[in-house]
PLY file of the C-alpha trace (Angstrom):
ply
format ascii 1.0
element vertex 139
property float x
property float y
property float z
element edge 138
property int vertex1
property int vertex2
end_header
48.70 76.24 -143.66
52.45 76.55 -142.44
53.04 75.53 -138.60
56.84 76.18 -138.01
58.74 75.80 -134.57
61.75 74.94 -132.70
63.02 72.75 -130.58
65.07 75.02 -128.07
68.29 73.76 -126.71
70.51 75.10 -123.84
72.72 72.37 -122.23
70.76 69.28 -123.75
67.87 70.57 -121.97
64.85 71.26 -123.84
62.59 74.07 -123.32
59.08 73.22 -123.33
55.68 76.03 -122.82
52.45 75.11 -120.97
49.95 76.37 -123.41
47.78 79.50 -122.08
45.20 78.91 -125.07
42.55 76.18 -126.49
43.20 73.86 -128.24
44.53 71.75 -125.53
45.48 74.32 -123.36
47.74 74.01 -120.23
49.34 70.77 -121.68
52.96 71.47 -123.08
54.34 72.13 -125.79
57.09 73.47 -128.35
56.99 76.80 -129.35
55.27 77.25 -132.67
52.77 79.03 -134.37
51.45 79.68 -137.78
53.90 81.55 -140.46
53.32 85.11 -141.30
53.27 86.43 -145.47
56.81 87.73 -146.03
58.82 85.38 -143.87
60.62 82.10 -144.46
60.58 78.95 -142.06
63.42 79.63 -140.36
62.24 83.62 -139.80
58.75 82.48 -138.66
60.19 79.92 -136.53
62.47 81.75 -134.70
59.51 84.92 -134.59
57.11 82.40 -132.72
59.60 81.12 -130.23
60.62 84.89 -129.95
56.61 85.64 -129.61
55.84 82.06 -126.80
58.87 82.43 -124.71
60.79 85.54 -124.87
63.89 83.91 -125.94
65.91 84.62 -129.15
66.87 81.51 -130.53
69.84 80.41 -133.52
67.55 78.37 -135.99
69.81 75.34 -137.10
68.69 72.62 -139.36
64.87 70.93 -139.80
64.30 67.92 -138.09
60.25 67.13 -138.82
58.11 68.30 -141.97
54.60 66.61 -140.94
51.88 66.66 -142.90
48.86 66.87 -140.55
46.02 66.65 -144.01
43.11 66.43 -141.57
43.95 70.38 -140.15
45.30 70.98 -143.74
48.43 71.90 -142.11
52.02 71.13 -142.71
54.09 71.35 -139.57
57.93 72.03 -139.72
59.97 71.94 -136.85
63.87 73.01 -136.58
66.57 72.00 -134.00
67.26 75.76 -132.05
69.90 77.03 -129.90
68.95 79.05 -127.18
70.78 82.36 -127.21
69.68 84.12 -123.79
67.41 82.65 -121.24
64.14 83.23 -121.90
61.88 86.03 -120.31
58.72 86.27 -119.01
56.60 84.15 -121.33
54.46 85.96 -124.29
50.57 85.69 -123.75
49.88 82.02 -125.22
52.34 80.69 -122.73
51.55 80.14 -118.71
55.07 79.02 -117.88
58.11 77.35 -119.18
60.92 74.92 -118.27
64.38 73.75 -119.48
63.55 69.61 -119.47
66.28 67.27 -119.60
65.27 63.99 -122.11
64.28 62.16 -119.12
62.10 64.81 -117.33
59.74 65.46 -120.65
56.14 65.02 -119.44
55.09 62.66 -122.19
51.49 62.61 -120.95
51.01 65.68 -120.52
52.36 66.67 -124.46
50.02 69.14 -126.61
49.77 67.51 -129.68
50.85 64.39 -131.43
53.58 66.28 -134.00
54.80 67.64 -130.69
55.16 64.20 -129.06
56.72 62.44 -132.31
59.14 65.76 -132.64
60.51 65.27 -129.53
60.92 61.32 -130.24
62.46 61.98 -133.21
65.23 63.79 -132.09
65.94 61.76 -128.76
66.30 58.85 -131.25
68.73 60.49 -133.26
70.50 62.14 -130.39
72.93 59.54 -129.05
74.35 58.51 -132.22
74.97 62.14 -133.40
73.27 61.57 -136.75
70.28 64.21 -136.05
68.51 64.24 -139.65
65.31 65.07 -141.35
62.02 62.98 -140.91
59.35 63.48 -143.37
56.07 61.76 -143.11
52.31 61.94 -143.22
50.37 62.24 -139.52
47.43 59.86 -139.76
44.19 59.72 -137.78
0 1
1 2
2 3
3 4
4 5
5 6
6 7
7 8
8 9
9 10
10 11
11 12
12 13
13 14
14 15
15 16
16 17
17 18
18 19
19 20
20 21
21 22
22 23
23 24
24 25
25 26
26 27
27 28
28 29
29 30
30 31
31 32
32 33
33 34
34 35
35 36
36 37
37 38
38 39
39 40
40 41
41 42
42 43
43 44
44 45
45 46
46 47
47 48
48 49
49 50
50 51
51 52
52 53
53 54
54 55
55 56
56 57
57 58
58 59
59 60
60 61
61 62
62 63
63 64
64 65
65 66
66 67
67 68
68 69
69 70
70 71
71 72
72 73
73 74
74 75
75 76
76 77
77 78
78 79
79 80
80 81
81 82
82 83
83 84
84 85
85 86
86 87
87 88
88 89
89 90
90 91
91 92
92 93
93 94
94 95
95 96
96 97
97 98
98 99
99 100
100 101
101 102
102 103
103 104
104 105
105 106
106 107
107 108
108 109
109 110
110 111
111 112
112 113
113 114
114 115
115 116
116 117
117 118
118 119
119 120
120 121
121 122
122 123
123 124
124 125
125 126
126 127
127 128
128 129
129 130
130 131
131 132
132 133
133 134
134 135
135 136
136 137
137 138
C-alpha cells in the first residue's frame, strides 16, 4: 500500500505533527497518510498534509521512496513548500510546530521512515544537492 507525505518547509523550518492516533501516537511526525484511488503521489501527498495540518502545501520533488516489505507498504515522501500557515490541526493531529534542523525531537520521532526522511534531507541540505534516496527499510 502507498504511504505518501511531505516534508513542509517555511523558512528552513520544518513542520512536524504530534500524532493524535495509535500506532505510536503522541510521538511526531510528518504529515502522511495512505493514497486514495484516483489520485497521484503528489495529489495524495499534498491531500494528507491538507487533511493533518490544515496547511496547503506546493509539492516539489521526491526525496525518499522506502520500501517498508514487513507493513507491505511503500512510503514516498516529497520536499513541500508551505503556502499559508497552517490551521487548527485535522483530527489525527494534537498539535504542530515549525522546527528548525537543530530543534527536531529525534527521540521522540514516529516511525523509522520518518526519522531517516528527515536525515536524508539535512544531509543533503548544506551542499544544495537535495536528491532522491531509494532503499529497502529492514527489520
Amino acid at each position: 500500500l502507498p504511504v505518501v507525505g511531505t516534508i513542509p518547509i517555511r523558512d528552513g523550518k520544518i513542520l512536524l505533527c504530534r500524532r493524535a492516533i495509535e500506532p505510536r501516537k503522541n510521538y511526531w511526525t510528518l504529515p502522511a497518510g495512505f493514497m486514495e484511488a484516483y489520485e497521484t503521489l503528489k495529489e495524495g501527498a499534498a491531500r494528507e498534509t491538507w487533511e493533518e495540518t490544515g496547511a496547503r502545501v506546493q509539492v516539489n520533488d521526491l526525496l525518499t521512496m522506502i520500501d517498508v516489505p514487513e507493513a507491505n507498504q511503500i512510503h514516498f515522501f516529497f520536499l513541500a513548500e508551505l503556502l499559508d500557515w497552517p490551521t487548527p490541526p485535522g483530527i489525527e493531529t494534537l498539535e504542530q510546530r515549525l522546527f528548525a534542523p537543530e530543534e527536531i525531537p529525534w527521540d521522540e520521532l514516529s516511525f523509522t521512515t520518518v526519522k531517516t526522511t528527515l536525515e536524508h534531507y539535512l544531509f543533503d541540505l548544506p551542499n544544495g544537492q537535495i536528491k532522491l534516496h531509494a532503499y529497502r527499510l529492514s527489520q
